[in-house]
C-alpha positions as CSV (number, residue, x, y, z in Angstrom):
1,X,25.3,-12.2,22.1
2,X,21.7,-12.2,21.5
3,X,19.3,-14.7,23.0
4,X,18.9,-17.0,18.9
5,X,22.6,-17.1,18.6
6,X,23.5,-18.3,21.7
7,X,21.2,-20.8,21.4
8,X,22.1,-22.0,18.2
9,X,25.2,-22.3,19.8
10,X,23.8,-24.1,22.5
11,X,22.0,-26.6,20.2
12,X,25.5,-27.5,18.4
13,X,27.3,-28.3,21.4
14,X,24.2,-30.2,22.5
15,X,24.6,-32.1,18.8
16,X,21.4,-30.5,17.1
17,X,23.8,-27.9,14.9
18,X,21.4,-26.0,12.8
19,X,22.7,-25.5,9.5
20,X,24.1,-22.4,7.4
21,X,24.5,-22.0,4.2
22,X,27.3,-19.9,2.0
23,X,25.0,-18.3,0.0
24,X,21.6,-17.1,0.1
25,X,19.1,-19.2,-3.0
26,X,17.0,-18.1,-5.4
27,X,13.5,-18.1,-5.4
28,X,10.0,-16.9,-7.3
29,X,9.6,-13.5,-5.9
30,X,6.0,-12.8,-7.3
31,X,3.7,-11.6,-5.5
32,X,5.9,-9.9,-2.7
33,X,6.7,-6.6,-1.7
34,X,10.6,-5.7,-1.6
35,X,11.8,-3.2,0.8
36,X,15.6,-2.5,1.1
37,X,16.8,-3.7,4.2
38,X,17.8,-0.7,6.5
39,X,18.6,-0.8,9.9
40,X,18.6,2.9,10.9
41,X,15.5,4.2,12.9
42,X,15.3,1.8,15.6
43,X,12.4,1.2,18.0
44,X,13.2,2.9,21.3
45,X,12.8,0.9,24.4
46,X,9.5,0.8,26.6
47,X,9.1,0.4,30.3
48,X,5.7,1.6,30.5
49,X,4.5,-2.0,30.6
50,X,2.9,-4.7,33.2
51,X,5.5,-7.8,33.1
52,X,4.3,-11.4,34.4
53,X,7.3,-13.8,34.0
54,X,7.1,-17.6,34.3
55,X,3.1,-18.5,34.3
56,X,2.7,-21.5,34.1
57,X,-0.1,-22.7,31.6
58,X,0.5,-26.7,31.1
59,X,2.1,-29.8,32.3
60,X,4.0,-31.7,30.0
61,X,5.7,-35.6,30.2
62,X,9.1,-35.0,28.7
63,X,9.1,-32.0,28.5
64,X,12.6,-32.1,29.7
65,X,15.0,-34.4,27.8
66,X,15.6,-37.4,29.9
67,X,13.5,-35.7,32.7
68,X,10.1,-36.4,34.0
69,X,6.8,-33.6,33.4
70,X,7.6,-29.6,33.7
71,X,5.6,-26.9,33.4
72,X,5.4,-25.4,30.5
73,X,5.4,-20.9,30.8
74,X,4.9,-18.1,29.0
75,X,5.8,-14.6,29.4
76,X,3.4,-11.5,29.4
77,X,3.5,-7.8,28.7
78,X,0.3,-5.5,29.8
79,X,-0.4,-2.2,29.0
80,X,-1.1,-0.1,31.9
81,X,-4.0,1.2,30.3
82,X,-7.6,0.1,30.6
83,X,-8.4,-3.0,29.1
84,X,-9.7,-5.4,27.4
85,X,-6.5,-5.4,25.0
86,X,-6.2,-8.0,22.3
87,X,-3.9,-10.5,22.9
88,X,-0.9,-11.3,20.5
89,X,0.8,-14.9,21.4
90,X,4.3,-14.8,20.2
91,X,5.9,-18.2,19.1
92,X,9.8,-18.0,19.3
93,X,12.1,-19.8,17.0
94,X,14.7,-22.4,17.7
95,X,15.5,-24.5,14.5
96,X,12.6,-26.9,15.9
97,X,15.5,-27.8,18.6
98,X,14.9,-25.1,21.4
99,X,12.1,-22.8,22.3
100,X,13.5,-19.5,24.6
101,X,10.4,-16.9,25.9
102,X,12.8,-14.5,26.3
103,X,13.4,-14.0,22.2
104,X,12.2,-11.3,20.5
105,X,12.2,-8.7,24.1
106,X,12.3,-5.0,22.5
107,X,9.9,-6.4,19.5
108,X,7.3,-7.9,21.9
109,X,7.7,-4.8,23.9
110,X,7.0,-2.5,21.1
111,X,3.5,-3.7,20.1
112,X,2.6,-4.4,23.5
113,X,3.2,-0.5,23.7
114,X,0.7,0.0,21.0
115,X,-2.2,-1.4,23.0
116,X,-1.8,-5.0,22.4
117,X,-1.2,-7.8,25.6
118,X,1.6,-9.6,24.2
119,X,2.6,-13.1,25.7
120,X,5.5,-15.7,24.7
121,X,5.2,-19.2,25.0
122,X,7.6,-22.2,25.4
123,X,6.7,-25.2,23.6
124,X,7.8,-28.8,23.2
125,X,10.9,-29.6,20.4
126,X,12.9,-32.3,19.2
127,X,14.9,-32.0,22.5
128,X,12.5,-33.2,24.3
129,X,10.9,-36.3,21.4
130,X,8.0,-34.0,20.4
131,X,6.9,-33.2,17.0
132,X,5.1,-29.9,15.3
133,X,1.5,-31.6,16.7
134,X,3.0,-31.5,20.4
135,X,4.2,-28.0,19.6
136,X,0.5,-26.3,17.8
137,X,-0.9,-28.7,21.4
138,X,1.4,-26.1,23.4
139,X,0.8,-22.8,21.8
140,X,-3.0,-24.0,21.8
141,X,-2.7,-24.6,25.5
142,X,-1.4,-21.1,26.0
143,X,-4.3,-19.9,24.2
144,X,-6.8,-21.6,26.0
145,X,-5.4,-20.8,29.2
146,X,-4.8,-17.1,28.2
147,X,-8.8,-16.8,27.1
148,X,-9.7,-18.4,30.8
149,X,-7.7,-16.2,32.2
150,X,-8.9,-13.2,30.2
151,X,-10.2,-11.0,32.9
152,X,-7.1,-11.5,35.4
153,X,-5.0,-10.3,32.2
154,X,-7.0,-7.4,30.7
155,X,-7.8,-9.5,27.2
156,X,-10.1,-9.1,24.8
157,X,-10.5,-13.5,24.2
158,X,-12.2,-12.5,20.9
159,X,-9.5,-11.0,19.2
160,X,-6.6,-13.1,19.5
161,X,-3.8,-13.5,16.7
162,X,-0.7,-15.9,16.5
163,X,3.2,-14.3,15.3
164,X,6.1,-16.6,15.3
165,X,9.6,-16.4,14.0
166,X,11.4,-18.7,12.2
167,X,10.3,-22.4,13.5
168,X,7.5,-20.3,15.8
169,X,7.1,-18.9,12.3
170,X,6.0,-22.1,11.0
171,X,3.7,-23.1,13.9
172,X,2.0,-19.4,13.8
173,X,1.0,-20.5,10.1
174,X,0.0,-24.2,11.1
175,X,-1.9,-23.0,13.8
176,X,-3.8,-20.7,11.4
177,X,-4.1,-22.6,8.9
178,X,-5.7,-25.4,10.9
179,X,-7.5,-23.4,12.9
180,X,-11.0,-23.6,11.8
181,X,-10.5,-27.5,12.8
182,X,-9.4,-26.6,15.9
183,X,-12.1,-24.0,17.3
184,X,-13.8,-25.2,20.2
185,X,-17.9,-24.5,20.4
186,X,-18.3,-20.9,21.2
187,X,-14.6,-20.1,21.5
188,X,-13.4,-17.3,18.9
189,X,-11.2,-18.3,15.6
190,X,-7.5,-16.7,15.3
191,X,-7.9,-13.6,13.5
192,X,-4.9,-12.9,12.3
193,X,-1.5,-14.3,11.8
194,X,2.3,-12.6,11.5
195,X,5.2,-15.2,9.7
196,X,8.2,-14.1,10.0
197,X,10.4,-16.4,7.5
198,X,8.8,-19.4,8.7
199,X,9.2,-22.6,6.9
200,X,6.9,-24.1,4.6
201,X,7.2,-26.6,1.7
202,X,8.9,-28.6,4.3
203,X,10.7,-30.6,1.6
204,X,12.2,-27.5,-0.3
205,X,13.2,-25.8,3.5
206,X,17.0,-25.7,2.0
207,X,16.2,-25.3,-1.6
208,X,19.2,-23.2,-3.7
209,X,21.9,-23.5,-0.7
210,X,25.3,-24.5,-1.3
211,X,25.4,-28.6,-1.9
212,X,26.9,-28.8,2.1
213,X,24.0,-26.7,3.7
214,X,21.6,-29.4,1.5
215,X,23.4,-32.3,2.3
216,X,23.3,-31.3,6.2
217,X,19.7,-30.4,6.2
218,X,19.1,-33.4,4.3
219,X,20.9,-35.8,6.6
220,X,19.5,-39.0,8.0
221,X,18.2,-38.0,12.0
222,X,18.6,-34.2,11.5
223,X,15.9,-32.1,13.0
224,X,13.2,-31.9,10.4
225,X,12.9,-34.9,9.8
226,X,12.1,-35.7,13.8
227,X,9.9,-32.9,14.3
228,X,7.4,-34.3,11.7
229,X,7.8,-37.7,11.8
230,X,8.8,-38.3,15.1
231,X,12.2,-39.1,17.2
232,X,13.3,-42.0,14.7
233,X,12.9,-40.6,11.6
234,X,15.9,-40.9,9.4
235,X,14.5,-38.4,6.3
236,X,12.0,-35.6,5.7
237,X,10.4,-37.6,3.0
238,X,10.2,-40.8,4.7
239,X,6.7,-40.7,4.6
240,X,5.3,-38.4,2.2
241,X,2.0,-38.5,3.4
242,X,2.7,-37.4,6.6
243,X,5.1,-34.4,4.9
244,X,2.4,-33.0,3.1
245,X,0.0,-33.1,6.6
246,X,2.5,-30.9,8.5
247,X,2.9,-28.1,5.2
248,X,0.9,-25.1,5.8
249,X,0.5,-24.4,2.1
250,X,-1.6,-27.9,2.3
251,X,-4.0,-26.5,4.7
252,X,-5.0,-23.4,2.9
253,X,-8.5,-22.5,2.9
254,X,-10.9,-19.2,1.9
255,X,-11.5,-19.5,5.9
256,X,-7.7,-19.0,6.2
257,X,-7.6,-15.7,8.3
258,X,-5.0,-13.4,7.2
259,X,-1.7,-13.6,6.6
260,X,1.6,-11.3,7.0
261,X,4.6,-12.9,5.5
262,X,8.1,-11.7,5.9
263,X,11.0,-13.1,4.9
264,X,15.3,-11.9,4.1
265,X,16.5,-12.2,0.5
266,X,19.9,-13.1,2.2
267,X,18.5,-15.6,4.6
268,X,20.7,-18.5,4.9
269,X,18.9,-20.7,7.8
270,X,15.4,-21.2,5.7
271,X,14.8,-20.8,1.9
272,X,12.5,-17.9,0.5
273,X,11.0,-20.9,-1.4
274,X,8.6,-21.9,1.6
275,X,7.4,-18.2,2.1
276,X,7.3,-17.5,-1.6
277,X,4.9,-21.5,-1.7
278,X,2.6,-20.4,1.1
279,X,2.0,-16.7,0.1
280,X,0.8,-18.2,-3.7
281,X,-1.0,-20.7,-1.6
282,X,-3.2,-17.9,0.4
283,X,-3.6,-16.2,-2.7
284,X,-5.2,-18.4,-4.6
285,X,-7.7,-19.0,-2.0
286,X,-8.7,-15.7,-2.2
287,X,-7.2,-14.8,1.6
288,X,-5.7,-11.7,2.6
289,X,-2.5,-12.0,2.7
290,X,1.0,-10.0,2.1
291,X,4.1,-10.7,2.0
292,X,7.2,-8.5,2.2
293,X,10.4,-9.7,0.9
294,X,13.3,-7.7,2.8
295,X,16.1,-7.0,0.3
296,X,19.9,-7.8,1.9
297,X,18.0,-9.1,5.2
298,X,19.3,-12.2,6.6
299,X,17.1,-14.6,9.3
300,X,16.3,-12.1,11.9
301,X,18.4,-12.3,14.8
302,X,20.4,-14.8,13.4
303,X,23.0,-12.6,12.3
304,X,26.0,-13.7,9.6
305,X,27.3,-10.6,9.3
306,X,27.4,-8.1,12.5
307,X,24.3,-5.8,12.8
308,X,22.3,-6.8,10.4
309,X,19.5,-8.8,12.7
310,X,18.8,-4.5,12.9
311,X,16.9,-4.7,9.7
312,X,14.0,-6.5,11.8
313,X,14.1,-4.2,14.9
314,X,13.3,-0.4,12.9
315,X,10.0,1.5,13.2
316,X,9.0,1.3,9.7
317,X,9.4,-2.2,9.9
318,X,7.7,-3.0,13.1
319,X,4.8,-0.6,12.5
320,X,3.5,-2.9,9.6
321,X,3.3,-5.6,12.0
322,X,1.1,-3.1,14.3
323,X,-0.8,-1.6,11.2
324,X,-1.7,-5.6,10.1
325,X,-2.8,-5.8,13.8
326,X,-4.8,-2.8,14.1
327,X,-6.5,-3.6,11.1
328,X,-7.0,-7.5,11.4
329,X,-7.4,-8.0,15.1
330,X,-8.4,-4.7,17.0
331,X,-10.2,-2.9,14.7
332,X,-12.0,-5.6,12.8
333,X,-16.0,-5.8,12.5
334,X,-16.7,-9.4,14.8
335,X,-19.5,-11.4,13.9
336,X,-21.9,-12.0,16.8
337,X,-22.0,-15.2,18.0
């Protein structure tokens, strides 16, 4: 069982199911690149890499349900050759409910292989009363502390981008949409950022599902709802206001770095709506950004039928993540500042 299933499973029994609809929706493809799904030509497994597990980078209250402060950590893959490398900060996914480093293993491993210093961070969910702020606070953290500890590392700290999947998905995109809010004085933007069928258009997240999936998603306390709004929210559009502050399609601006999108036609967890409402979005600022609509893919790892969270794991697939790197992050032209 891999590491989002089990803890989807985990989060049920804990009573935070995350729900799944019967059939996929439909949604305004335009703009997007389809690709069949296919899961032959798989990425092969690397062990030529520098692994630091468990570094800590922050201190949290509650960051344990009904516990007191814990460390937050993050993982990190090196290459063994000479640095500075960029640094890619991978946000894992987790329904907003859970937040596992350890997602994503032979993906992160793969473009750390490529030349890239690859670390995945734990943030703060609705387990533990936080909402999206706490979580962009988190992956921020990381970043800050990976940039101050940049020469211990083997990072480049001016060419950082942010990929997530799925909820990490969504915080990647806040984070870079936000971001030129955020810079601190003579600290380097986010150059680039990798959404992996992320959520956005928070309201439409189950838009075309089966009425069950709608009515779940919709329900008064469910996890949404608390990671905007806060641990006693009752409904996503309790305060609309406050909905349209945590949508990354809101933020959009031409500063916007750019933007890979990805997202299943058969996913059943998030909507294509929210990808298809933040691609326009970027567009219509003028920012770079693609999006590739997988045909027959489901939500990544998040498997319904056996073997098709393969679709996400081939070398085609993951060398236009590395290619959207290359080109946005490591090879890019920098301003001097």
């Amino acid at each position: 069982m891999n590491i989002p299933t089990l803890m989807t499973k985990i989060a049920a029994l804990m009573g935070h199911p995350i729900p799944v609809s019967a059939r996929p929706a439909p949604f305004d493809d335009t703009g997007s690149i389809r690709i069949p799904a296919d899961a032959g030509d798989q990425i092969p497994s690397r062990s030529d890499l520098r692994s630091i597990r468990g570094v800590e980078f922050a201190r949290r209250d509650g960051a344990v349900a009904g516990g007191g402060p814990r460390p937050l950590r993050l993982d990190l893959l090196i290459p063994k050759s000479d640095g500075p490398h960029p640094l890619i900060v991978y946000i894992p996914g987790g329904g907003f409910v859970r937040a596992v480093r350890a997602g994503g293993a032979r993906m992160r491993r793969y473009v750390a292989s490529t030349g890239y210093v690859v670390a995945s961070v734990e943030y703060r969910t609705t387990m533990h009363g936080a909402t999206y702020r706490d979580g962009m606070a988190d992956v921020r953290a990381a970043i800050s502390f990976l940039r101050g500890h940049a020469a211990e590392y083997g990072i480049d700290p001016d060419r950082v981008a942010v990929w997530g999947e799925s909820a990490g998905g969504y915080l990647a995109a806040m984070i870079g949409v936000t971001e030129e809010l955020e810079v601190n004085p003579g600290e380097a933007p986010i150059l680039a950022v990798v959404d992996k069928f992320g959520g956005s258009a928070l309201d439409r997240l189950g838009e075309g599902f089966d009425d069950a999936t709608v009515a779940q998603i919709q329900s008064p306390g469910n996890s949404l709802a608390r990671y905007i709004h806060g641990p006693g929210a009752r409904l996503v559009t309790d305060d609309l206001s406050a909905l349209r502050e945590a949508d990354p399609a809101t933020h959009v601006s031409a500063n916007t770095p750019p933007f890979l999108l990805f997202h299943g036609s058969a996913d059943r967890l998030i909507s294509p709506v929210g990808t298809a409402a933040l691609h326009q979005a970027l567009c219509a600022a003028d920012v770079d950004s693609t999006w590739y609509l997988i045909d027959g893919a489901g939500h990544g790892d998040l498997a319904v039928r056996g073997g098709e969270e393969k679709y996400w794991t081939t070398v085609p697939m993951m060398t236009m993540i590395t290619d959207f790197l290359d080109r946005a992050v490591r090879d890019r032209a920098l301003p001097e500042r």
